[in-house]
N, C-alpha and C positions, 0 to 999 in steps of 0.2 A: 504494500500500500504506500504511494507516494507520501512523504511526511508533511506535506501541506494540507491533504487529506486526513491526515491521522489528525493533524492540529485541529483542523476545524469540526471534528469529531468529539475531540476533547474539551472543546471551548460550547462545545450543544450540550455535551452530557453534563458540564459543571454548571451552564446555565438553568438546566432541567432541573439540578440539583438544589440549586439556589431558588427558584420557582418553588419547587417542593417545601422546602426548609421555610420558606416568605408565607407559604397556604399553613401551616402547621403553627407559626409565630403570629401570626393575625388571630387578632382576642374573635372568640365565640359570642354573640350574645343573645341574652334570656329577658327577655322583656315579660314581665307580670302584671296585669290588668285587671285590677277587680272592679266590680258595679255595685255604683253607687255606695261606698266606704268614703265615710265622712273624715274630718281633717281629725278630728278626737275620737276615733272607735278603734284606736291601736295602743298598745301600753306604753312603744315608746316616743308617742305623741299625748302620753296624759290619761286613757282611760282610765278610771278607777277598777274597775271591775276586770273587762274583761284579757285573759289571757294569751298572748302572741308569743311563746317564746321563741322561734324560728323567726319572724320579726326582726324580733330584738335582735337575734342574732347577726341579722343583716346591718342592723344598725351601728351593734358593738364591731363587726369588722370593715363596717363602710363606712359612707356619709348618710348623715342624716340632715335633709334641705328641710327647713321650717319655712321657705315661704316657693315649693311647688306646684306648677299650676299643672291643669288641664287646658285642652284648648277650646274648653265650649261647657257651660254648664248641665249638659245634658250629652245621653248618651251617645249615638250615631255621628255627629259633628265632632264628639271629642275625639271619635275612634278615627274619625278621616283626617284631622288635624297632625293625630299621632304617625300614622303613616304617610301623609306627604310631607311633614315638616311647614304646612303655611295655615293659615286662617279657615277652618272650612266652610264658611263662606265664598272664598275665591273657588271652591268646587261648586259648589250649588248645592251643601248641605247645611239647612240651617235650623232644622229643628232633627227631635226623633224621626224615626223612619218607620211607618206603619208596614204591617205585612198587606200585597196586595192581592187581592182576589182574582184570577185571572178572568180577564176579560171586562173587569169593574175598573173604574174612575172614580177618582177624589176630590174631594175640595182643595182647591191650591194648586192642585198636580202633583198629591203625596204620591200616586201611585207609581210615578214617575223617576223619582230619588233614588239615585245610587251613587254609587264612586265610579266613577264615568273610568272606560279604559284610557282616554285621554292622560288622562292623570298620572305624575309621576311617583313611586312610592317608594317606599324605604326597601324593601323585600324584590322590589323589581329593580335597584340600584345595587343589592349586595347581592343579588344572584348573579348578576351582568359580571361581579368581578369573584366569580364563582364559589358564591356562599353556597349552601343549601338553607335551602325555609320552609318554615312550616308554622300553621297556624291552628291553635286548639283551643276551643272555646267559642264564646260568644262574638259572631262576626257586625250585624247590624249595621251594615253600609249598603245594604240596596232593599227596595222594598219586592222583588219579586227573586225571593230564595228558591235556589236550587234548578231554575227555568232556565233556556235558553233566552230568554226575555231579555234578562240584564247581565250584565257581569259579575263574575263571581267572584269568590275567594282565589282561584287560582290564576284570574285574570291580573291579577293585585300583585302577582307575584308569588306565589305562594307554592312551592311544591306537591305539599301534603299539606290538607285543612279535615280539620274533624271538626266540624260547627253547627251552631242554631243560626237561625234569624235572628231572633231577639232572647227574649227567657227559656231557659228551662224550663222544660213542660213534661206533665203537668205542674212538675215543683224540683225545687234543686231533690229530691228523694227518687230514683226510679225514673230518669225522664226518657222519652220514650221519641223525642225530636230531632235529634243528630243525625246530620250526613257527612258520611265521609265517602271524600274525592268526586260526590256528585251520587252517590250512593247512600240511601237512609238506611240505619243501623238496625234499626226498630227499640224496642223495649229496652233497657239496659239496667241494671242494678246495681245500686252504689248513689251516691252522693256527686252528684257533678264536677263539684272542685277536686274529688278524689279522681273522676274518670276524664278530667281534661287532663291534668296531670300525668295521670299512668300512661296517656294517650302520645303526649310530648316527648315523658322517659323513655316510651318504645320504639318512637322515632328517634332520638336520639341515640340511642344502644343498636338499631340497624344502619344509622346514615355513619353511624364511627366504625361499624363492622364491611360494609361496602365502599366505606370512599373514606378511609381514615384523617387520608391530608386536608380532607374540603371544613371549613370552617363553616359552622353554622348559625341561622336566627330564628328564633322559636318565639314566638309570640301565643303567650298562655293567657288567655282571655275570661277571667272566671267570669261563672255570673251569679256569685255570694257578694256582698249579701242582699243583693236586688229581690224583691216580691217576686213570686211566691216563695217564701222561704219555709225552709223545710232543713232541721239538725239531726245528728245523731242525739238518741238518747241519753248516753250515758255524759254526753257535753251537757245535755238541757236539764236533767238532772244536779249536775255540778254547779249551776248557777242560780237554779232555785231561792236560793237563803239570800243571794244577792238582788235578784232582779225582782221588782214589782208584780208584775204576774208572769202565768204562764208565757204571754206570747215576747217579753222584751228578755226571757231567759232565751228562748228559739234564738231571738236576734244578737244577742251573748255568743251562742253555741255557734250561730252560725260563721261570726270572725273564728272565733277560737277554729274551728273545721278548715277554713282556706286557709287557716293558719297552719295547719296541719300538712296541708297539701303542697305549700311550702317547703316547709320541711320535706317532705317526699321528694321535689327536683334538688332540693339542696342536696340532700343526702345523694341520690343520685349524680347531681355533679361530683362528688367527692369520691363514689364509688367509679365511678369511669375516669378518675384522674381529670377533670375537664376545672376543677372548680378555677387552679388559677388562672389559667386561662378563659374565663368567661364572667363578660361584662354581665352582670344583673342589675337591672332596675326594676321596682316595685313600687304603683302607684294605683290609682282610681283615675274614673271616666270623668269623676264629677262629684259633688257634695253629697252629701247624706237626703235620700226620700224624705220629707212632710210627713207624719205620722198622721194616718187614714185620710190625706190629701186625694185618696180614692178611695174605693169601698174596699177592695183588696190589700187595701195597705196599714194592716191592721197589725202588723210586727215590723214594723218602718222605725224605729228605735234609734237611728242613727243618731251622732252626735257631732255638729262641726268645731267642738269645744268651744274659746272663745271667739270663735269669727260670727261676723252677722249675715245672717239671711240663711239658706239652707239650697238644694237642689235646685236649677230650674231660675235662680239669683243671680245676679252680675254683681254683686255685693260678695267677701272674701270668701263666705262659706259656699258658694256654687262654684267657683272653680279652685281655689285653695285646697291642695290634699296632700296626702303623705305621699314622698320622695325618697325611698333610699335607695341607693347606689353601691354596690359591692365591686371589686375587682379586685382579689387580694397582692400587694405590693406595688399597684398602683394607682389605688385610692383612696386617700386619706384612712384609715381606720379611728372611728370610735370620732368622728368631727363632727361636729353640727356647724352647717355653714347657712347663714341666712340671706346671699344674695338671690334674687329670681331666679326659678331654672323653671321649662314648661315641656312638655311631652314632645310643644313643637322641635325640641332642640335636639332629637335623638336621634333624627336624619341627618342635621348635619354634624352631627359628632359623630356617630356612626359610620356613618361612608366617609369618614376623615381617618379614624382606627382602622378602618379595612380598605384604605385605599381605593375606594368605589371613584369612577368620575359623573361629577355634578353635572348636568349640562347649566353652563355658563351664563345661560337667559333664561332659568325657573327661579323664580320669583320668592326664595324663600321666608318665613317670619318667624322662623325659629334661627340659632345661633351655636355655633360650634362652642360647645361648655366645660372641654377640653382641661380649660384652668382650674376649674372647681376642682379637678381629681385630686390636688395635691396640695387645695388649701387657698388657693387664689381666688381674684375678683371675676367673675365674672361682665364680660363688657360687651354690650349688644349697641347696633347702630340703630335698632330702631326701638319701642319700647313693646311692652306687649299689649294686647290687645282683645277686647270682645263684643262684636255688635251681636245682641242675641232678642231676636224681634220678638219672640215669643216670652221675656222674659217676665216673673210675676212681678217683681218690682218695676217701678215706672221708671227708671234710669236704666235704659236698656242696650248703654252704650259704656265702654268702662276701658282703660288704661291703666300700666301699673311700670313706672318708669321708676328705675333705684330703688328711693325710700315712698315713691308717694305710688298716690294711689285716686284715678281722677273719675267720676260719675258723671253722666249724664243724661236728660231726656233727652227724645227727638220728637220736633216741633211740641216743644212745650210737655210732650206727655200725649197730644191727640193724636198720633199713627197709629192708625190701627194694629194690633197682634197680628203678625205673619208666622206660620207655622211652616209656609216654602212662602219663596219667591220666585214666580214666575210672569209672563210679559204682561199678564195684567198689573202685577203691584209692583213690579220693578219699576217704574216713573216713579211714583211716589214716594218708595221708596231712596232714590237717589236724588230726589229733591229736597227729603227731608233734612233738615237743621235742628244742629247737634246746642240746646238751650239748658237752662238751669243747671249750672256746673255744679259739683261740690267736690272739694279738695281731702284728701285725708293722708297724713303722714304715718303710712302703718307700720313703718319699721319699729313705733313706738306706743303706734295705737291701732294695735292687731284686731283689734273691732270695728274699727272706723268708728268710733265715737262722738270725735272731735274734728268740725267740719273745718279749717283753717282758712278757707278760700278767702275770707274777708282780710286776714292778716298776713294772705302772703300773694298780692294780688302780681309780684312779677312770674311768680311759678306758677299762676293760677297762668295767667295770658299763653306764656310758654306751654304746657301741655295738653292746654283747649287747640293752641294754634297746633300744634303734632296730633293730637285728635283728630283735628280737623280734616287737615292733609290724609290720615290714613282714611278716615273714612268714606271720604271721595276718590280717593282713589281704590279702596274696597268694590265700591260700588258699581264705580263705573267697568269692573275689569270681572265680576264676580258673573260665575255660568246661572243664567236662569233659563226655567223650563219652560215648555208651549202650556197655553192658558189649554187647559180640557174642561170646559163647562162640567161641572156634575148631571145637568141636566142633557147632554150627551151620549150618556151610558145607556147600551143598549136596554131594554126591557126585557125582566125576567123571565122566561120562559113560563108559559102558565101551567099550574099540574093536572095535570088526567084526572077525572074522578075515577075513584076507586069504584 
């Protein structure tokens, strides 16, 4: 063999090698998503009561963020936000996603909502630089599941998805709702947080047994402790003496339970040798349910500790939630760091740890958070942000730059509730003006208690005018859908008489 030949033989196989060694040294990661887990229903965010010790433990060897957000107070928006890294709004998702009947029409154009393929995501950026992904749990980003209709979980990027629409059904106990890869499971037994889990770990232990070198993301989607909730006994029993009645012990049991399940992927990281090598974040969609703010919501227990308002709020307690961050020997252990971090930030930190390429013109409003890992500031060029039309408080517009923390109505308070935007309310919507500010410095006043706007009227000007800007430009750039009358839908078939 000519030795020029032989050379460039050597210089492929030590490249191959270094390729190999580059897939192996790139962090893993494990993103954890519970529904509806308020900012105070963890122990080491303050609950009295109830139990997390796999939690804690995330906390004692990570970081632990006291002011993380979601990107939307409510569910299906938070989960689109987290996977593209931008507003979901600029998808065209702005409220929950109702399941849709096929062949039936909505008010709004709900039936319409998905996470459009257009869209770019986190799971289709890290498999591009040859993650493998997979997704387990509750998906809730299109309202016609499992159809050819809309897009799916695997459309999103996803290799392997074991998922619902929305809840557990009939209850986190026995649900009977799951499809996996486009295939319904039927009936299953176990507790849901236990069976998304096992679901994750056995993808996990065959994608390291088929493709050792390929780095992976798993997004474990509980759906504890969102209604209808449903505990193991021998948890609801153990909280008895503690909790007011039977049903706020369920709601006990049922943290304690995904607490559980927890622990079952951690253990499992450690058991596959995977743990230091893989980023873990653990958070919620959104604040804590209204207790029987429906008729079903009758072990809704939650707790946003001391933040104001609850689920469904642009006020701290609807998008403020617990945050922690594991990666051991390279993230801080045992820190409590209180600059902003948000769901949004986990695409562009993510495809920055693994080398993913951004495209250069997607528009993002999350922030590479990089510096946090080791104790540092956190520095974003734009602030954060939430227009949430459907919100129950009348400031349905909110910002959170540094220390502060800014409200607002639109036009006054008289826009009507939108539940989607499409070409009939999008006018008005983009017409509307952002009125009655209120100011609040929550790095000091975790409540918003104290309105300051009057005494600090040059930061009031500065973050109404960044308000301002973002939400015209929100607006104007944001996907809406075609108006479909309700009164459009075909007529129901009439029934034979028997």
């Amino acid at each position: 063999m000519p030795r020029f030949l032989t050379f460039v033989l050597l210089l492929l196989h030590f490249a191959l090698l270094a390729a190999a060694r580059a897939a192996e040294t790139r962090p893993n990661f494990l993103v954890i998503l519970c529904d509806d887990l308020g900012y105070g229903d963890i122990a080491s965010y303050g609950h009295p009561h109830i139990r997390t010790p796999h939690l804690d433990r995330l906390a004692r060897e990570g970081t632990r963020f006291t002011s993380a957000y979601s990107a939307a107070p409510v569910c299906s928006p938070s989960r689109v936000g987290l996977l593209t890294g931008r507003s979901p709004n600029r998808a065209g998702v702005f409220d929950w996603i109702p399941a849709a009947a096929p062949g039936a029409t909505t008010a709004e154009s709900r039936h319409l909502t998905h996470l459009r393929r257009e869209e770019i995501t986190l799971p289709r950026l890290l498999r591009s630089a040859g993650y493998a992904t997979a997704l387990s749990g509750k998906w809730h980003c299109n309202a016609a599941f499992n159809t050819a209709a809309q897009p799916q979980p695997g459309d999103a990027g996803f290799d392997h998805w074991f998922a619902t629409q929305n809840n557990a059904a009939p209850s986190h106990e026995n649900p009977r709702n799951f499809v996996r890869n486009g295939s319904p499971v039927g009936p299953q037994e176990g507790f849901s947080c236990q069976l998304v889990a096992r679901e994750m770990i056995g993808w996990i232990e065959r994608q390291r047994t088929d493709k050792p070198a390929q780095p992976f993301f798993g997004f474990v989607a509980f759906h504890e402790p969102h209604e209808p909730v449903a505990s193991p006994a021998d948890l609801v029993a153990s909280y008895r003496a503690v909790a007011r009645n039977e049903d706020e012990a369920q709601y006990f049991a049922n943290v304690t339970n995904l607490d559980r399940a927890v622990g079952d992927l951690l253990a499992a990281l450690d058991r596959l040798g995977l743990a230091d090598n893989t980023v873990v974040y653990f958070s919620s969609d959104n604040g804590p349910e209204t207790f029987l703010r429906y008729p079903a919501g009758k072990r809704s227990y939650g707790t946003p500790g001391p933040l104001r308002g609850m689920k469904l709020w642009t006020t701290e307690a609807g998008v403020r939630v617990p945050g922690l961050l594991r990666w051991p020997g390279r993230v801080k252990a045992g820190h409590v760091a209180a600059d902003p971090v948000s769901s949004l930030d986990l695409l562009p930190t993510f495809t920055a740890l693994a080398g993913a390429k951004v495209p250069s013109d997607l528009k993002l409003d999350g922030t590479d958070i990089r510096s946090a890992f080791t104790g540092g500031p956190v520095r974003r060029a734009q602030p954060l942000f939430w227009f949430y039309y459907n919100a129950i408080n009348d400031q349905r517009a909110a910002l959170r730059d540094g220390p502060w923390k800014l409200l607002a109505r639109l036009d006054g308070g008289t826009l009507p509730r939108f539940t989607n935007i499409n070409t009939a309310s999008a006018p008005q919507v983009r017409a509307a003006k952002l009125t009655d500010f209120s100011l609040y410095r929550v790095s000091d006043d975790i409540g918003e208690a104290r309105d300051v706007s009057a005494t600090e009227p040059a930061k009031l000007r500065e973050l109404s005018a960044k308000m301002e800007t973002l939400y015209r430009e929100v607006a104007t750039t944001m996907h809406v859908w075609p108006d479909v009358p309700v009164s459009a839908a075909p007529a129901a078939p009439k029934k034979k008489k028997q």
